[in-house]
BALOMAR-12500 format. One record per residue (C-alpha): residue number from 1; chain; x, y, z. Coordinates in Angstrom, 3 decimals, m for minus. Example, Ala and Ser with C-alpha at 12.3 -4.5 7.8 and 13.67 -1.06 7.14 Angstrom:
<recs>
+-----+-------+----------+----------+----------+
!   n ! chain !        x !        y !        z !
+-----+-------+----------+----------+----------+
!   1 !     A !   12.300 !   m4.500 !    7.800 !
!   2 !     A !   13.670 !   m1.060 !    7.140 !
+-----+-------+----------+----------+----------+
</recs>
This chain:
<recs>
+-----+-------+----------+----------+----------+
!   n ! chain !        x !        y !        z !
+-----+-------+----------+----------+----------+
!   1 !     A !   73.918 !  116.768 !  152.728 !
!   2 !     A !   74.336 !  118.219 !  149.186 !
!   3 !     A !   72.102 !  116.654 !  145.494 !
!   4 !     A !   73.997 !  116.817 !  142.738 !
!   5 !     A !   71.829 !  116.162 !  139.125 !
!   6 !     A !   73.631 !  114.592 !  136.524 !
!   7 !     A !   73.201 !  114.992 !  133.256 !
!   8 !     A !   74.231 !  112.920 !  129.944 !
!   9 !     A !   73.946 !  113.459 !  126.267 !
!  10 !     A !   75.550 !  110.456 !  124.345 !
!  11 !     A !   74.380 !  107.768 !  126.574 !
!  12 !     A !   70.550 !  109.059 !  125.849 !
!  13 !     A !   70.940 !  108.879 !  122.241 !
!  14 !     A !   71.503 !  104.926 !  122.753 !
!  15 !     A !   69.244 !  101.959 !  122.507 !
!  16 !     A !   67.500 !  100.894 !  125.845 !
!  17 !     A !   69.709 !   97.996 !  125.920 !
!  18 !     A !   72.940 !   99.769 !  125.294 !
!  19 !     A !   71.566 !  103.387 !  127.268 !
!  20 !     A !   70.959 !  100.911 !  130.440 !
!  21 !     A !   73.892 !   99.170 !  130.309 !
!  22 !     A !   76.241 !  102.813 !  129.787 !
!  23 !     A !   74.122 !  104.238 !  132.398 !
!  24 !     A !   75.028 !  101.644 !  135.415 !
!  25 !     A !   79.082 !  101.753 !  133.856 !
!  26 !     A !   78.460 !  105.793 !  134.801 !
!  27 !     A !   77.349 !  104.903 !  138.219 !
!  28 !     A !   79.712 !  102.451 !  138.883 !
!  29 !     A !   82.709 !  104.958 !  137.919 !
!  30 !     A !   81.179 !  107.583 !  140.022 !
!  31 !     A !   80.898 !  104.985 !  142.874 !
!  32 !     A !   84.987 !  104.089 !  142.217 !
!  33 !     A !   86.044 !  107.813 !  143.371 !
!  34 !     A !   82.945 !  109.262 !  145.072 !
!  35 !     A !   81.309 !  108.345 !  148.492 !
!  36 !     A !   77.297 !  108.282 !  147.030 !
!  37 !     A !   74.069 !  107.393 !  146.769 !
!  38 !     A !   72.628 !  107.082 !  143.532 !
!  39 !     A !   69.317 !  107.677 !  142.340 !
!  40 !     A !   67.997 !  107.605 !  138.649 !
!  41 !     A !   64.876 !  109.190 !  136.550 !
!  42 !     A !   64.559 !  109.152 !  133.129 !
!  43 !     A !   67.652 !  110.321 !  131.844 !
!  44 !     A !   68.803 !  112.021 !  134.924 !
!  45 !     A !   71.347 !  110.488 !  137.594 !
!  46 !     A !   71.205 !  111.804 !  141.246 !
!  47 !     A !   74.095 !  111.780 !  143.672 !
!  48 !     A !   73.756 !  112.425 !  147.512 !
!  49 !     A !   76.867 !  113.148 !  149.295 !
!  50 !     A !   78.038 !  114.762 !  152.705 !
!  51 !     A !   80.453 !  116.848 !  150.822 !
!  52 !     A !   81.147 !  118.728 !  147.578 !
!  53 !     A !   82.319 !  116.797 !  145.319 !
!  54 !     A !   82.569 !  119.387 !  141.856 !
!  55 !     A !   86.247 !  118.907 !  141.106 !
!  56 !     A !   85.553 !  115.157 !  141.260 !
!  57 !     A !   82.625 !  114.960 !  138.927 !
!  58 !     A !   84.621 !  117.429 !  136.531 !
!  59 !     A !   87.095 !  114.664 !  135.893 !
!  60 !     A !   84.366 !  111.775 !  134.949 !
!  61 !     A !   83.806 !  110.799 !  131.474 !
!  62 !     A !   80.291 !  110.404 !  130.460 !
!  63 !     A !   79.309 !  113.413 !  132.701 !
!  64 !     A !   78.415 !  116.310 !  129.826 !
!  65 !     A !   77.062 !  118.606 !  133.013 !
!  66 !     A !   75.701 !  118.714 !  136.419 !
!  67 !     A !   74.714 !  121.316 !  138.977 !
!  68 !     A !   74.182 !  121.440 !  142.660 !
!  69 !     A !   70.519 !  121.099 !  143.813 !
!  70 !     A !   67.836 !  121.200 !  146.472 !
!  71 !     A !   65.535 !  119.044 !  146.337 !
!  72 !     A !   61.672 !  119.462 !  147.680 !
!  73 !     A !   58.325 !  118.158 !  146.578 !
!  74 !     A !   56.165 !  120.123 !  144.561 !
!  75 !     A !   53.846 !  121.867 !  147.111 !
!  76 !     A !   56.921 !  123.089 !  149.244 !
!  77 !     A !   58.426 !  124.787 !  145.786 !
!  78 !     A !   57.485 !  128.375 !  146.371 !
!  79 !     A !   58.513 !  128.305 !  149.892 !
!  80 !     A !   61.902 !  126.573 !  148.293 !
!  81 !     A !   62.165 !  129.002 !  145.709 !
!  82 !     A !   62.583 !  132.019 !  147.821 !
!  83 !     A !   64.712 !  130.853 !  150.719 !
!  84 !     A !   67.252 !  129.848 !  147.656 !
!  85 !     A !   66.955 !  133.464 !  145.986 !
!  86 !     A !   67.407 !  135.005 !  149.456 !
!  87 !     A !   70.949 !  133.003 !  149.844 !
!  88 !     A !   71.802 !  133.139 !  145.936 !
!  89 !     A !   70.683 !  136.673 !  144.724 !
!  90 !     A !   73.303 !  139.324 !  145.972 !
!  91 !     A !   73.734 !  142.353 !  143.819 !
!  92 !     A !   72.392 !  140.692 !  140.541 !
!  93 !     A !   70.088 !  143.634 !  138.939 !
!  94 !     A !   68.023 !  141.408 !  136.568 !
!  95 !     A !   66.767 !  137.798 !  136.476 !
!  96 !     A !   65.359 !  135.000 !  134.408 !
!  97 !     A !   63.184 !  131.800 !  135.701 !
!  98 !     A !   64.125 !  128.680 !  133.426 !
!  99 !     A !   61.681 !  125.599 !  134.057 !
! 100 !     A !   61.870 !  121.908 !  132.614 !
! 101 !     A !   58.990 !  119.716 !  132.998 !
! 102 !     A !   58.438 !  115.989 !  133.058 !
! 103 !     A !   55.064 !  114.468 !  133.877 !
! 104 !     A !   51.464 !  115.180 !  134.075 !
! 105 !     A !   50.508 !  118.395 !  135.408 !
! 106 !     A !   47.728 !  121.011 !  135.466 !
! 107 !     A !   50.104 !  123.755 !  134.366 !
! 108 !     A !   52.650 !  124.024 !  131.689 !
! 109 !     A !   56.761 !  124.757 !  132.140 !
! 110 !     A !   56.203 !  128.553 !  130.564 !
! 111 !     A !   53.481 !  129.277 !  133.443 !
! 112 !     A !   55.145 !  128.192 !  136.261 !
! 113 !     A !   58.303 !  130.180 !  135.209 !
! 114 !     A !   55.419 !  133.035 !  134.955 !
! 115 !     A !   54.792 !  132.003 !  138.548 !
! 116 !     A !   57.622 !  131.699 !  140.234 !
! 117 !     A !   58.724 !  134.537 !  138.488 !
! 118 !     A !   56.032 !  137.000 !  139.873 !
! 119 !     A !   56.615 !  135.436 !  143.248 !
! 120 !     A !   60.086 !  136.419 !  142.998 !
! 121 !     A !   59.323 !  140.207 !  142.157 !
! 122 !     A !   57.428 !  140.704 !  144.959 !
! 123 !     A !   60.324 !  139.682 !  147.528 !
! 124 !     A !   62.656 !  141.770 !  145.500 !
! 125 !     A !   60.577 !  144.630 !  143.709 !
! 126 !     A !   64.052 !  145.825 !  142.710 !
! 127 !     A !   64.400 !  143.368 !  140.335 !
! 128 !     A !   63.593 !  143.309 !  136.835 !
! 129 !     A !   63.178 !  140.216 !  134.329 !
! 130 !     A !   65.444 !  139.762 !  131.629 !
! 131 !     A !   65.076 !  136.617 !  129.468 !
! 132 !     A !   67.999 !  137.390 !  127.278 !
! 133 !     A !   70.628 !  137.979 !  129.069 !
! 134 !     A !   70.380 !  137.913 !  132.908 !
! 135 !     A !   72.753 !  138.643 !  135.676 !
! 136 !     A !   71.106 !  135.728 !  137.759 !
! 137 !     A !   69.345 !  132.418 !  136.456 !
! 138 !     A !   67.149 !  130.178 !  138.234 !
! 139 !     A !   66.845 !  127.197 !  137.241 !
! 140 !     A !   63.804 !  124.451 !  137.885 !
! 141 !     A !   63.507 !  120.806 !  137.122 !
! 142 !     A !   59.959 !  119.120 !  137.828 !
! 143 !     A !   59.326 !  115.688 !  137.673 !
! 144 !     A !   55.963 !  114.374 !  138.498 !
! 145 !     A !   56.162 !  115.111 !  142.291 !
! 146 !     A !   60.034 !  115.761 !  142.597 !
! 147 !     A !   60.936 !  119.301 !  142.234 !
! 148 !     A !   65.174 !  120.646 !  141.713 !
! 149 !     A !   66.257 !  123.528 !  141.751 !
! 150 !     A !   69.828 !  125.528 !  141.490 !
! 151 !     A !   71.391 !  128.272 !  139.583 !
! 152 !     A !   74.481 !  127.308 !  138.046 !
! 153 !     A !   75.511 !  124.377 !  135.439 !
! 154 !     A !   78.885 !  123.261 !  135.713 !
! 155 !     A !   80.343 !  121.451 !  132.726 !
! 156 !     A !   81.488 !  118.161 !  132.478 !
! 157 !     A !   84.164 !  115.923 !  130.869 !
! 158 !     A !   81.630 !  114.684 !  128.166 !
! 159 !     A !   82.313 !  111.849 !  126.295 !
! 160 !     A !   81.118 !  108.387 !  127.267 !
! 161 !     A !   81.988 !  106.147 !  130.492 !
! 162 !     A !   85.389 !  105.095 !  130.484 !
! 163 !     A !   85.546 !  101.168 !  130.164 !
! 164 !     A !   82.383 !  100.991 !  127.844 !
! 165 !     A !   84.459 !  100.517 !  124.381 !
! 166 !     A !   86.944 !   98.188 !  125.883 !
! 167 !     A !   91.306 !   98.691 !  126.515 !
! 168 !     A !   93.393 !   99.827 !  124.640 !
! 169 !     A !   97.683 !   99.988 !  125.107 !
! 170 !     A !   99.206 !  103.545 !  125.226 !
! 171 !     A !  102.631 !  104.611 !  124.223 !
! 172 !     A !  102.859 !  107.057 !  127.001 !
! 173 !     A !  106.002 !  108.917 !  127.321 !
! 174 !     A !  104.651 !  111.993 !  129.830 !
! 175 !     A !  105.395 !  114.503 !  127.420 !
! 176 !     A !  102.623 !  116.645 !  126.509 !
! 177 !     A !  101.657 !  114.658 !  123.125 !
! 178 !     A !  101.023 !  111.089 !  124.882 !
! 179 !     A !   98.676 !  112.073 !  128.010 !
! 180 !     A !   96.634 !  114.063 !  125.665 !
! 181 !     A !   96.254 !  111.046 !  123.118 !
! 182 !     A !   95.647 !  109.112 !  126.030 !
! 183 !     A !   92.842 !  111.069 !  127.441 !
! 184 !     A !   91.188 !  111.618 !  124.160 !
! 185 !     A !   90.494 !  107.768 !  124.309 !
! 186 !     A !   89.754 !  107.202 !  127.660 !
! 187 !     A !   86.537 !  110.190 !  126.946 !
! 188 !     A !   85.540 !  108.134 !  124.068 !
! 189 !     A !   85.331 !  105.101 !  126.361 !
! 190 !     A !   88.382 !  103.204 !  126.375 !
! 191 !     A !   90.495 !  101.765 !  129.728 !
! 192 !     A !   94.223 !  102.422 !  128.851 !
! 193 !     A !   96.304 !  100.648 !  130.032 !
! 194 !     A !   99.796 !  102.907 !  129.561 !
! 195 !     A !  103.611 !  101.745 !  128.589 !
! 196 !     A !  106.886 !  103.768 !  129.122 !
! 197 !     A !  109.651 !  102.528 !  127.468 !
! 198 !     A !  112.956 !  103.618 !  129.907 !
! 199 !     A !  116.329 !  104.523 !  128.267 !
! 200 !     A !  118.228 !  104.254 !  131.104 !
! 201 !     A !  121.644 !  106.608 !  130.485 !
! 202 !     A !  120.399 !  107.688 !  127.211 !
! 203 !     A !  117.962 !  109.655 !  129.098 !
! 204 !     A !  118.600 !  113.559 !  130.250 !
! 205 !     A !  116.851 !  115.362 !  132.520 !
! 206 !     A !  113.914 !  114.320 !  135.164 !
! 207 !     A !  112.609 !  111.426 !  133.275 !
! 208 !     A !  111.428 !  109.662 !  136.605 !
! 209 !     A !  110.367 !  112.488 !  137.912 !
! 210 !     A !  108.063 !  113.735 !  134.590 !
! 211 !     A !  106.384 !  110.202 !  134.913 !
! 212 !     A !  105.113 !  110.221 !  138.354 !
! 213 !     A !  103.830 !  113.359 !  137.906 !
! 214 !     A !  101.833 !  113.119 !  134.973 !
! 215 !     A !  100.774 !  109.332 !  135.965 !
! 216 !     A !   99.016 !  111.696 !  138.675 !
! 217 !     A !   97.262 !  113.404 !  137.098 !
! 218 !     A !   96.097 !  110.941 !  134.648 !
! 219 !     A !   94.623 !  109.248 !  137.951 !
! 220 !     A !   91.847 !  111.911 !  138.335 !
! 221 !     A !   90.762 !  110.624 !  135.052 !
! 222 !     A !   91.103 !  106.672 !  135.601 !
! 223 !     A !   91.659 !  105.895 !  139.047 !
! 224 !     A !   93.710 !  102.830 !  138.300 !
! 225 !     A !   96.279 !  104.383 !  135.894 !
! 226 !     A !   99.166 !  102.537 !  136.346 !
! 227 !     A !  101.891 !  102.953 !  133.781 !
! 228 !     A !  104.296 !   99.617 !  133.102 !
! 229 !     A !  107.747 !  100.654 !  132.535 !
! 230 !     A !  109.847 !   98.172 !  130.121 !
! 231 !     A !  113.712 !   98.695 !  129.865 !
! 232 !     A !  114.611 !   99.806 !  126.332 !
! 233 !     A !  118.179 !  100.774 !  126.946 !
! 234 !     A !  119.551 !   97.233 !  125.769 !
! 235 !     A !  117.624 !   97.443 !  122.662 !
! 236 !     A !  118.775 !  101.278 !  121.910 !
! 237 !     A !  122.442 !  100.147 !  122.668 !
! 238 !     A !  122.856 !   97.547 !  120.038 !
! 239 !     A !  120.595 !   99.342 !  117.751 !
! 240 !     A !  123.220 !  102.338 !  117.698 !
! 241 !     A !  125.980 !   99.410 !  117.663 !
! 242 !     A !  124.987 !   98.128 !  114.161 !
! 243 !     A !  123.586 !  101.351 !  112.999 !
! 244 !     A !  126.442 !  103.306 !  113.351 !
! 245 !     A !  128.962 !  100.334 !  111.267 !
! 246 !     A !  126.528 !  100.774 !  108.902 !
! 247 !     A !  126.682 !  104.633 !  108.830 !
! 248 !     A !  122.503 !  104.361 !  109.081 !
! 249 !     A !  121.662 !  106.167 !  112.601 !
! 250 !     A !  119.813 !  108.343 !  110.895 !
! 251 !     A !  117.088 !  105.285 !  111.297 !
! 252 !     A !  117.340 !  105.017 !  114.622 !
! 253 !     A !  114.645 !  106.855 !  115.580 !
! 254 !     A !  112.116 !  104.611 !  113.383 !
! 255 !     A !  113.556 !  101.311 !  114.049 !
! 256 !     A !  113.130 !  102.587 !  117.833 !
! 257 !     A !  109.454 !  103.390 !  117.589 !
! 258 !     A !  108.857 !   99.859 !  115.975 !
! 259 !     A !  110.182 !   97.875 !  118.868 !
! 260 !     A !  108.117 !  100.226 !  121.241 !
! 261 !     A !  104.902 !   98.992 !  118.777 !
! 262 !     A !  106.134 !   95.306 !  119.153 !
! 263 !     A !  106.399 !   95.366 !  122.690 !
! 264 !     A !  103.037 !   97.241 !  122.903 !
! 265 !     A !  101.559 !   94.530 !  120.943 !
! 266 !     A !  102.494 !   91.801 !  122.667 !
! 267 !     A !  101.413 !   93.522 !  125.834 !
! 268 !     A !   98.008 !   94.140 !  124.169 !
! 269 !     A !   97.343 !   90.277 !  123.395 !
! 270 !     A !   98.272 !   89.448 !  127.386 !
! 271 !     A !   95.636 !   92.378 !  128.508 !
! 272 !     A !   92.952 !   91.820 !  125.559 !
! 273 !     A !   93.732 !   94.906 !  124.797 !
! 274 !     A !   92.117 !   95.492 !  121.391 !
! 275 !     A !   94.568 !   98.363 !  120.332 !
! 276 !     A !   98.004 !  100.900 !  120.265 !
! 277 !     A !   97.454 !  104.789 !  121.164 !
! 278 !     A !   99.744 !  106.537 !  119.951 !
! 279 !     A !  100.970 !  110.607 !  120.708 !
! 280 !     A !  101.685 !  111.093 !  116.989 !
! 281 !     A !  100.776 !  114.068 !  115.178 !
! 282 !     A !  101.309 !  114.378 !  111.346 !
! 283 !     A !  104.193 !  116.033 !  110.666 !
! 284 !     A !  104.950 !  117.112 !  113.674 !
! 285 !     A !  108.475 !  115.116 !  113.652 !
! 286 !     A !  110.855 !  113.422 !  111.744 !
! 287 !     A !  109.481 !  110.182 !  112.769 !
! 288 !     A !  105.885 !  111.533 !  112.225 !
! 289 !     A !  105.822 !  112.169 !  108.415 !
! 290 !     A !  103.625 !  110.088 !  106.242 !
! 291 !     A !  106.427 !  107.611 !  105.113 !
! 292 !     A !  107.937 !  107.232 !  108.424 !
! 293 !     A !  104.324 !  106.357 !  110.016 !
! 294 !     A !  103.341 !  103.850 !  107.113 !
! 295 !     A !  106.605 !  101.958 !  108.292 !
! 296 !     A !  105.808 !  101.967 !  111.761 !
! 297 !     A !  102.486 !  101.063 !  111.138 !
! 298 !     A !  103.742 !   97.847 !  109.285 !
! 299 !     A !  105.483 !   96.837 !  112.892 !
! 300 !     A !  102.964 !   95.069 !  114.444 !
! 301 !     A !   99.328 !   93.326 !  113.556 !
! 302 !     A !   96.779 !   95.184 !  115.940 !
! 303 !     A !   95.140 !   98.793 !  115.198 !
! 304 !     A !   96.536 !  101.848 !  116.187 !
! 305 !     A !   94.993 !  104.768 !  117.363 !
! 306 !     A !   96.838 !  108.169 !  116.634 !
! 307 !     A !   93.677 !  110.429 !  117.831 !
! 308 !     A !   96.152 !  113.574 !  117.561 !
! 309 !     A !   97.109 !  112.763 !  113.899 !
! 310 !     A !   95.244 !  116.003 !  112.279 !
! 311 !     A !   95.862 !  118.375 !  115.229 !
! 312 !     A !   98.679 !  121.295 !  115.529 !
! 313 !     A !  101.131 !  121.732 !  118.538 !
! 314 !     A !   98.762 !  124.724 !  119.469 !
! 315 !     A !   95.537 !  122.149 !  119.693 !
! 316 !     A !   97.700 !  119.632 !  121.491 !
! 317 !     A !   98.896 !  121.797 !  124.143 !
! 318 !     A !   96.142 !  123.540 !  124.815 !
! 319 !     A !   94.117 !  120.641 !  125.645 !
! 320 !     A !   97.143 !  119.483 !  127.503 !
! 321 !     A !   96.685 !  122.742 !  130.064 !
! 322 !     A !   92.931 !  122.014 !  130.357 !
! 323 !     A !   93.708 !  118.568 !  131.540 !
! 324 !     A !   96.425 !  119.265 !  133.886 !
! 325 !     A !   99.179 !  117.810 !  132.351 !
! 326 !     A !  101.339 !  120.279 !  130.315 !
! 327 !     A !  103.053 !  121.927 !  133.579 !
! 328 !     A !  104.292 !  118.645 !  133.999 !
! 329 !     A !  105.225 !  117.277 !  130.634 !
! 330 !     A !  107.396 !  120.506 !  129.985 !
! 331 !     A !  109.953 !  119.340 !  132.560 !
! 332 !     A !  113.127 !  119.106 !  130.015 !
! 333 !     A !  113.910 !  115.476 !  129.368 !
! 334 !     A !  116.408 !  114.186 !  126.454 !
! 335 !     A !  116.762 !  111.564 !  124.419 !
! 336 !     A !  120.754 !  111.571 !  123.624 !
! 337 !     A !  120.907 !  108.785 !  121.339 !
! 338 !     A !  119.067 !  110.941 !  119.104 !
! 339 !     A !  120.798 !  111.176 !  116.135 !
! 340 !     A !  120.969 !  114.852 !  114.377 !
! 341 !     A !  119.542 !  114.847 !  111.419 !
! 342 !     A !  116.641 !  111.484 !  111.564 !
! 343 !     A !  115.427 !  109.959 !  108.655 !
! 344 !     A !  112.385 !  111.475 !  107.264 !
! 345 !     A !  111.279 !  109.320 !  104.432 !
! 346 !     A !  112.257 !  105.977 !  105.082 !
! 347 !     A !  112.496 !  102.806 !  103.362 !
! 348 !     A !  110.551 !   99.989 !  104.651 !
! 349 !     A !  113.077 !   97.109 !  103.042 !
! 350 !     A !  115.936 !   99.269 !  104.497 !
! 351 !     A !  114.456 !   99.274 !  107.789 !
! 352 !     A !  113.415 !   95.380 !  108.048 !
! 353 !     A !  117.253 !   94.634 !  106.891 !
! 354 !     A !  118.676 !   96.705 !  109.597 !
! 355 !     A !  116.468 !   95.229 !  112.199 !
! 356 !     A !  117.861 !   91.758 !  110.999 !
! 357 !     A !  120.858 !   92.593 !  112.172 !
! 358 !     A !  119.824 !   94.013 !  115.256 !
! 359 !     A !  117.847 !   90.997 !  116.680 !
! 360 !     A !  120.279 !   88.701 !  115.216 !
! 361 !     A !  122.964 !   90.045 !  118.302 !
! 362 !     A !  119.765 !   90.954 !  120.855 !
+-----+-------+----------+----------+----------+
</recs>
């Protein structure tokens, strides 16, 4: 059996009310990809599992750390201590005892570090204590009777549990901007709920393909990612249709992206979805200036989130490599309606009479 301690940050800050109620969300996510049992003190959550489950907990929002533990009561610690140094202490030179303390007790954290540290030095006298900067760490948590200890803390996802702040709808193409965007929400505790809008034979390359395999990955994150595909190719082929009489496909591009927030929003109202994510990035592309955004912003009624809006392609794809995604989004895919030179600084009255005569043959 392996103890795994949990720790949050966030969630503690929080009212009782609002901590509890975060707190059993946490659980209950654990619970959704995790075989445990759950046990909880004061801020701490405890998981015990017949297997190792690290790469799991890595991937669950709300988490800001954890390490692996044994557990043992209080007047078994010494005996504890030293089996676990005996198993964990290989060619480390120099050590450090780190003890945390909740409860009443006839000793304080510093002197049972003192302690256990002394202990320690007399089953390896070729040791010596370094507080600074030590090749091996022990760590101790004591609480009242309960006593943990382990030697490594792993990081977590951070962020707060995903579902707490409600759904939102994602534009989620699988490139690398859009799972990024997306994941940035779900850590501040939003369900997505993702859309891909399919061109059909305007696409080129693995568009499928791309999909699946980022839709994957975004599972490790929140298990029941499922992205809804809506057919856009109708829509794109009259849209070039009446753009091109009107020598205007150079607003194709926008008068795309609005119908993807239109369809997005209507999608939102059927899920209670209380919001758009977007992968947009200022400046990033033609559609992504600050005139081009205010007119796809004017699209549709409900907010929309653009959590990427102030980041650089750098930022974005290195987050996008952390995550697991970028390998994936990078597979070449086209859009070959794409006109060559895309309005960059649009006109809003322009736009809304060109999408008149688009819907009017729709």
């Amino acid at each position: 059996m392996y103890t795994y301690l949990i720790r949050y940050s966030e969630i503690f800050l929080k009212s009782e009310f609002v901590r509890r109620k975060w707190e059993k969300k946490l659980i209950e996510n654990i619970k959704k990809v995790i075989d445990v049992k759950v046990k909880t003190n004061r801020g701490r959550i405890y998981l015990i599992t017949d297997e190792q489950i690290d790469e799991k907990l890595k991937k669950i929002f709300g988490i800001v750390s954890f390490s692996r533990v044994v557990h043992c009561k209080l007047e078994e610690l010494n005996d504890v201590v030293l089996k676990y140094c005996r198993e964990k202490i290989s060619n480390a030179k120099t050590f450090a005892v780190r003890v945390k303390r909740v409860g009443v007790h006839d000793f304080t954290s510093q002197q049972k570090a003192a302690e256990l540290g002394s202990l320690i030095l007399k089953e390896f006298p070729n040791l010596k204590v370094d507080l600074n900067n030590p090749e091996f760490e022990l760590y101790v948590e004591i609480r009242d009777d309960n006593c943990y200890v382990f030697s490594e803390i792993v990081k977590g996802a951070g962020g707060i549990p995903l579902g707490v702040e409600g759904r939102v709808v994602s534009l989620f193409s699988a490139g690398i901007d859009s799972p990024v965007a997306t994941y940035m929400m779900m850590k501040r505790g939003c369900e997505v709920l993702p859309i891909y809008f399919d061109l059909g034979g305007f696409f080129e390359g693995k568009a499928y393909e791309r999909l699946k395999a980022v839709e994957n990955v975004m599972k490790e994150y929140q298990p029941d990612f499922k992205v809804e595909v809506f057919n856009h190719e109708g829509f794109i082929k009259k849209a070039v249709e009446v753009l091109k009489e009107k020598n205007k496909l150079n607003y194709l591009c926008l008068i795309c992206k609005r119908r993807m927030y239109r369809v997005a929003e209507e999608y939102a109202k059927e899920k209670k979805a209380l919001g758009i994510v977007t992968g947009e990035s200022l400046g990033q592309v033609a559609s992504q200036t600050l005139d081009n955004l205010y007119i796809l912003s004017k699209a549709c009624s409900i907010p929309i989130y653009r959590p990427l809006i102030g980041m650089d392609k750098v930022e974005i794809e290195k987050i996008a490599k952390e995550i697991g995604t970028y390998k994936y989004s990078i597979i070449p895919v086209e859009c070959k309606a794409k006109p060559k030179k895309p309005k960059t600084k649009g006109k809003l009255e322009v736009v809304e009479d060109l999408e008149n005569e688009i819907y009017r043959i729709l």
